[in-house]
Structure formats: C-alpha cells, structure tokens
C-alpha positions in Angstrom: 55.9 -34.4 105.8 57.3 -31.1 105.5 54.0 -29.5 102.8 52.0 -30.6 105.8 53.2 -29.1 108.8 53.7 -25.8 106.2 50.1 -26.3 105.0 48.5 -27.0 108.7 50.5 -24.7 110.2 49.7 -21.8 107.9 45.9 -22.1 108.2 46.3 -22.8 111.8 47.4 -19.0 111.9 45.2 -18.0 109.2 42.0 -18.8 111.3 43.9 -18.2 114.5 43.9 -14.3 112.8 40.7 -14.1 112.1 39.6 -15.6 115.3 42.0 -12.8 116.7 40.6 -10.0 114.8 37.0 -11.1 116.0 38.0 -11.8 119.4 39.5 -8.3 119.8 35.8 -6.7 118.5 34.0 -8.8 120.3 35.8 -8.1 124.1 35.5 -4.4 122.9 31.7 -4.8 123.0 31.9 -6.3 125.9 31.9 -9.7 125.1 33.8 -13.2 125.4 37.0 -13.8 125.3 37.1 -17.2 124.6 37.8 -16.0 120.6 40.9 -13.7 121.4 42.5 -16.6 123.3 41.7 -19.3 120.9 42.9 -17.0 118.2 46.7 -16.3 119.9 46.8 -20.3 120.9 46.0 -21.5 116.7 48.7 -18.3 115.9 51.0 -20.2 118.2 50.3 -23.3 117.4 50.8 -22.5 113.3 54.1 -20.7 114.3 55.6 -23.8 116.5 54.5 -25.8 113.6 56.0 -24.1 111.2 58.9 -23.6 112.8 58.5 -27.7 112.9 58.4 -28.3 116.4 56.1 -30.7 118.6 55.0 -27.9 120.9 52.7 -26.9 117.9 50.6 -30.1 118.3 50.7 -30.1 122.2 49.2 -26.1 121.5 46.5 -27.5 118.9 45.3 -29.5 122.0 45.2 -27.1 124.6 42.7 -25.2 122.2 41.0 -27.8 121.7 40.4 -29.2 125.3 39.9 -25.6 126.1 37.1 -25.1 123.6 35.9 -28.1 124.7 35.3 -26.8 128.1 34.3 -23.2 127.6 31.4 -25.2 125.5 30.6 -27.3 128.2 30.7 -24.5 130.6 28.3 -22.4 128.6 25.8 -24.7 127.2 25.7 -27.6 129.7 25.5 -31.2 128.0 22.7 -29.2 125.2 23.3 -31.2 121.8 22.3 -28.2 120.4 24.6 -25.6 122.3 27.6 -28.2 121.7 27.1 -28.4 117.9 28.1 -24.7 116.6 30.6 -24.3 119.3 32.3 -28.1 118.7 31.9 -28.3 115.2 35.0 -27.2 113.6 37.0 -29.6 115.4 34.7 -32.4 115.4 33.3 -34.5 111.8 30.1 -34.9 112.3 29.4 -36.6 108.7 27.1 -39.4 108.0 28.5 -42.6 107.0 27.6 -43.2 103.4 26.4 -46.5 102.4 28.3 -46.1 99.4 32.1 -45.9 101.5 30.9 -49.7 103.1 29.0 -51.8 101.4 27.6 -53.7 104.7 27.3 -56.9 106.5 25.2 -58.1 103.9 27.0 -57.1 100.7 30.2 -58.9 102.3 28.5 -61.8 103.0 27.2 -62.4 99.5 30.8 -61.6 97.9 32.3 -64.2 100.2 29.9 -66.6 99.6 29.9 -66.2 96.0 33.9 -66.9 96.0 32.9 -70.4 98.1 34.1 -69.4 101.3 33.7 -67.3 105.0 35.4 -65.5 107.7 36.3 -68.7 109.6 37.8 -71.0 106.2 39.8 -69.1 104.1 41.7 -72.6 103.0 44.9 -73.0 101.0 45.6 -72.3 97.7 44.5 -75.3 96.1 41.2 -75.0 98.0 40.8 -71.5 96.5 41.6 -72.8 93.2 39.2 -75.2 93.2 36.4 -73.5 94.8 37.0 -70.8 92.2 36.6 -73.5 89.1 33.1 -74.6 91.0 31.4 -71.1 90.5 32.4 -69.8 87.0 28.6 -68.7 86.7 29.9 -65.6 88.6 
C-alpha cells in the first residue's frame, strides 16, 4: 500500500501545483479563487499523504465537497455548467456492453448448463445435467 499513497500523493501535489500556479494568475487578473485554494488543499492533501497520514484523505474530501459547492453555487443545477467543473472528480464513462454481457447473455449461459438463479442443485445434479447437454 505504500507505491500508492506515494503515487496518489505525489500527483495530488503535482496538480495541486499547477492548480496553484494558475490560481495565483488568475486572482491577479482579477479572477476566482476557487483554483488557488483548491491548489494549497491537493498540495496538502499529497503532503499528509505522503507523509502517510489519514488527514490526507479527510483533505482530498474537503476539496472535493468544496468543488462541489463552488460548482453548485456558480452554475445552479445546469448539466452543462456541472460537467467541466465536476469532471475530474467524477467518471462519467459509458458502460460498455462488452464489460457485462446482460440479462440476456446470462440467461442463455445458465440455461445452456441446465439450470437458474433459484436451483443451483448438488453436485450430482450438476453432473448429470452437464452429461444431458454435451451438444454445447
């Protein structure tokens, strides 16, 4: 567990720099803030977590729920204002028909190893169900 609080906790303060760096440029044009603030919590929350303590985690949150509600205070319940400012934290990804095969796919597998959900049977019953459909 160790690579990963080293991994996590590295990027944390890579992007928490950059977010930083950004943040800084962006209250100098008279901007938000939201990016300088984020950017010290992730540098925080990469040190504690490097440093291997639970206050890194407890940090990652309060970013979190804060971005959370600078977004909903800025762009209202919009799906569209929420996406680029909730994005990195959320995955927004498909699901692929190829990860689960469906309802429908199961079905047939079961049925074509002679039995369901609710009879799964002993051993011999396998067995012998098994010897009934060699076709497959």
């Amino acid at each position: 567990m160790r690579w990963v609080t080293i991994v996590f906790g590295s990027l944390f303060i890579l992007f928490g720099a950059a977010l930083l760096f950004g943040g800084v440029t962006l209250v100098r044009l008279g901007g938000s803030s939201y990016y300088l603030i984020t950017g010290i919590g992730l540098i925080a929350s990469g040190i504690q977590l490097l440093r291997r303590r639970a206050s890194g985690v407890w940090l990652y949150g309060l970013v979190v729920s804060g971005t959370l509600i600078w977004s909903l205070a800025e762009s209202g319940l919009s799906m569209w204002g929420l996406l680029p400012r909730l994005a990195t934290f959320v995955d927004w990804e498909e699901p692929s028909p190829r990860r689960s095969p469906g309802p429908a796919t199961a079905c047939r597998q079961r049925s074509a190893m002679g039995r369901s959900d609710r009879h799964r049977g002993s051993r011999d019953d396998r067995v012998a169900l098994a010897g009934r459909h060699r076709n497959f």
